[in-house]
N, C-alpha and C positions, 0 to 999 in steps of 0.2 A: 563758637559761633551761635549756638541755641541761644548760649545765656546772657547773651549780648542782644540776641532781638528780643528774650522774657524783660529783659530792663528795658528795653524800649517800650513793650509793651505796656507794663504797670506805669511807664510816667504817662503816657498816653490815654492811658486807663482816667488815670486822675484828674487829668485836667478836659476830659472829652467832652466839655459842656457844648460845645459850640459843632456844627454841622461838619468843618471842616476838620477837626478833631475825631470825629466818627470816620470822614474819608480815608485818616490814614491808618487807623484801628483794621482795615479789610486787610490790605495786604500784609500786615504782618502778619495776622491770624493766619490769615492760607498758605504763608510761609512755614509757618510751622506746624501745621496737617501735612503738607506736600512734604519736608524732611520725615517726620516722621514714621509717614506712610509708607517714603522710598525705602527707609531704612530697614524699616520691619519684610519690604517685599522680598529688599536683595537679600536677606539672612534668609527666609525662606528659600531664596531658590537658590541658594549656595548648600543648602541643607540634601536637597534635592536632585542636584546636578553631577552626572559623571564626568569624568576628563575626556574619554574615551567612547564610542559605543561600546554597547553591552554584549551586543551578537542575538541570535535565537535561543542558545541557550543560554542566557545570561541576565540576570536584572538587577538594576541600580539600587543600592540599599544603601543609604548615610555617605553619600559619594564613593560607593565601590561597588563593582561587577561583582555581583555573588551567582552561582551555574543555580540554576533549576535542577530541581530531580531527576533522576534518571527513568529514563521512559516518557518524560514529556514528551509529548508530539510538536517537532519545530520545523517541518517542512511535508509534503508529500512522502506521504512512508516512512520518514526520519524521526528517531526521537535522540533526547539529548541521552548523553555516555559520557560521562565527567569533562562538561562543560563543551562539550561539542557536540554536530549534530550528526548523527551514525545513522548506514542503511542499514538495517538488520536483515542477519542472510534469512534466505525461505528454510522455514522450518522453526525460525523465532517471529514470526511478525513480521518477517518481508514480502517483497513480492516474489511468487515461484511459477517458474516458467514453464509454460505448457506448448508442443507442437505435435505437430500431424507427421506424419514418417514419410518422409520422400521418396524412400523405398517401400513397396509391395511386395506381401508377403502369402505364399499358401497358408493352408492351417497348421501346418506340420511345421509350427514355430519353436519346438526343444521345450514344448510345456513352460510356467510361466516365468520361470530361471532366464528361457532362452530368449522370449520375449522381452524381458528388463533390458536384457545383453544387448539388444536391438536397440532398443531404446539409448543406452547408454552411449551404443558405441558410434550412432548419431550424432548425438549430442557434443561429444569427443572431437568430431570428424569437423564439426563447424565453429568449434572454440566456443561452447558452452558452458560453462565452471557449475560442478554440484554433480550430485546423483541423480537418475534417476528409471521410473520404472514404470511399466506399460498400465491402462486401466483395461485389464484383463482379468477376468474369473476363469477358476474351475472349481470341480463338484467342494474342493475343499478350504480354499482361500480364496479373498475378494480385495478390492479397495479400499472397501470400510477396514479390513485387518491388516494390508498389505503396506497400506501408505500412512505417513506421518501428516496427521491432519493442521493443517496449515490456517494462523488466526488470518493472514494477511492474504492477498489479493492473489490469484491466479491469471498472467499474463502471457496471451503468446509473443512471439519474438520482435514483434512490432510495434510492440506495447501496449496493444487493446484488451483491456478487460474483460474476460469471462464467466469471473466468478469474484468477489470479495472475500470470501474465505473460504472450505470446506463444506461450513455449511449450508452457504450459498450453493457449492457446486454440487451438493448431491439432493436441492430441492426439487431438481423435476426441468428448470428451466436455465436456459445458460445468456447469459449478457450478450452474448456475440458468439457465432460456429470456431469451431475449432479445427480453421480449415486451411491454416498458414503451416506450412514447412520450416525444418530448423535451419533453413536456410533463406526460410521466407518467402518462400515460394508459395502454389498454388498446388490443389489436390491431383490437378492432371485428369488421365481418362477417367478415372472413379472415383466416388466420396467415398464410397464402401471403405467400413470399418470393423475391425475383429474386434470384438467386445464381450460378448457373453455375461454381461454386467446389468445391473437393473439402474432404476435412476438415483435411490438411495446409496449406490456405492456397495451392495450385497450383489453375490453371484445369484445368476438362473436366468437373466436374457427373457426374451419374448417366448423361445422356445426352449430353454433350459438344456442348448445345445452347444458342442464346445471340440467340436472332431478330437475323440478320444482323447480328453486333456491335454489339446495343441498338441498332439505327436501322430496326425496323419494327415495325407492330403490327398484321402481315397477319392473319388467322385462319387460314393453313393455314402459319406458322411457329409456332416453338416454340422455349423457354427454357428453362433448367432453373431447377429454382424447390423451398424446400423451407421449412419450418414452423417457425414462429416460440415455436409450446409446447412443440420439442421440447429437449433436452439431450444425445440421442444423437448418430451419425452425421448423421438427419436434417433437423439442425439447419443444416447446409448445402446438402444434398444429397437429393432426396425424390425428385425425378418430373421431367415437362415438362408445362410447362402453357404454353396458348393465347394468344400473344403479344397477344393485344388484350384479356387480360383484368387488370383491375386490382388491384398486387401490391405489398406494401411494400418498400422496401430497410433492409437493416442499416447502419447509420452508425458510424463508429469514431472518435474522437478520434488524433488524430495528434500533438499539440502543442501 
C-alpha cells in the first residue's frame, strides 16, 4: 500500500506545475507521516505492554511481569517476598502490638519472669499471636536488654500508633497513651503503672524503686510506677507508689 501511494507520489511530483497539482501533493504526503507514525507508535507500545497487570510486586519489563526485590515496600507495612506482598511479623519489620493489662496487679508480681507470664498470659487469653513481655526494670535488667528492638511500628490493639520503631519509643515522647487493653478496653479506676523503667528503656525510675525486685507487696515498700494517659516523659516514669496497691503493667509484643 506505501509503494503504491510513493508512485503516486513521484508522478505527481513531476508534473506539479499547475496549482492544482500541488492540491493533490498534500494528502498523499500526510498519508504517508500518518502510516508511518502509527506504525512506529504501535511497535513501541506493543514493546511496552503487559497481557495482564503486574500487581505491587511486579513490573512490566519486554512484555512480562518480572517481581521487584525483596523487601520493596508495596503497601502499608508490606514488602514484596518472591513476587508477593508479605506482612512481616514484629520482630522483622512489622508492626508489634502493645497493650495496657486489664488486670491490676500489687508489686509482688514473681520478679520480672512473672510479670512477662502476665503479660503473656493476657495476650493468650484474647487471641493475640506472638510473645510477649512486660516494660518493667530491676536493679539488674531493663527493656533496653530485655526486649527485641523492633525496626517497625508499635501498635496498640486498635491500631493507633505509639511509636514507629524502638527508637522512636524510648525518645522520651510517645505518639499516643498507651491506655487501651488487650481486649480494647479502657484503664478503669487507675492509669497507675508499674514500671520502674526510665524513658530511654534503662532501669532506675524517678526513684530507682521497685518493691524488692517485684517480690513484695509490703505497705512500707515502694515502686516506681507512672501513667497510662500520659505521652510525655511520664508515660514511664511519674512517682512511687504503695507496693500493695493495685497497678497495671505495659505489655509489648516481642515476636
Amino acid at each position: 500500500m506505501e509503494m503504491d501511494r510513493f508512485d503516486r507520489l513521484a508522478k505527481t511530483v513531476s508534473t506539479a506545475g499547475t496549482r492544482r497539482g500541488l492540491l493533490q501533493l498534500l494528502p498523499l504526503t500526510a498519508g504517508l507521516g500518518t502510516l508511518s507514525f502509527t506504525g512506529a507508535a504501535a511497535k513501541k507500545g506493543k514493546r511496552r505492554k503487559c497481557k495482564k497487570p503486574c500487581g505491587l510486586c511486579a513490573t512490566c519489563k519486554k512484555g512480562k511481569c518480572k517481581p521487584k526485590a525483596d523487601g520493596t515496600i508495596c503497601g502499608p507495612d508490606q514488602v514484596c517476598a518472591g513476587g508477593s506482598c508479605v506482612l512481616p511479623p514484629c520482630g522483622a519489620g512489622g508492626p508489634c502490638r502493645v497493650f495496657l493489662s486489664s488486670t491490676r496487679y500489687e508489686g509482688n508480681l514473681g520478679g520480672l519472669s512473672g510479670a512477662d507470664a502476665k503479660c503473656q498470659g493476657l495476650a493468650a487469653a484474647a487471641g493475640l499471636p506472638g510473645t510477649y513481655k512486660a516494660w518493667l526494670s530491676d536493679p539488674t535488667s531493663s527493656p533496653i536488654s530485655r526486649f527485641v528492638p523492633s525496626s517497625g511500628p508499635y501498635r496498640l490493639v486498635n491500631g493507633t500508633t505509639i511509636a514507629t520503631n524502638f527508637t522512636d519509643l524510648t525518645d522520651g515522647i510517645l505518639l499516643a497513651p498507651i491506655s487501651v487493653t488487650e481486649t480494647g478496653g479502657g484503664f478503669g479506676n487507675t492509669d497507675r503503672v508499674w514500671t520502674q523503667t526510665k524513658i530511654d528503656g534503662t532501669g532506675g525510675g524517678l526513684f530507682n524503686l521497685h518493691c524488692s525486685n517485684w517480690s513484695t507487696s509490703a505497705d512500707d515498700a515502694l515502686g516506681d510506677c507512672a501513667k497510662a494517659t500520659r505521652t510525655d516523659s511520664t508515660w514511664t516514669h511519674y512517682g512511687g507508689c504503695i507496693c500493695s496497691s493495685l497497678l497495671h503493667l505495659y505489655c509489648f509484643q516481642q515476636s
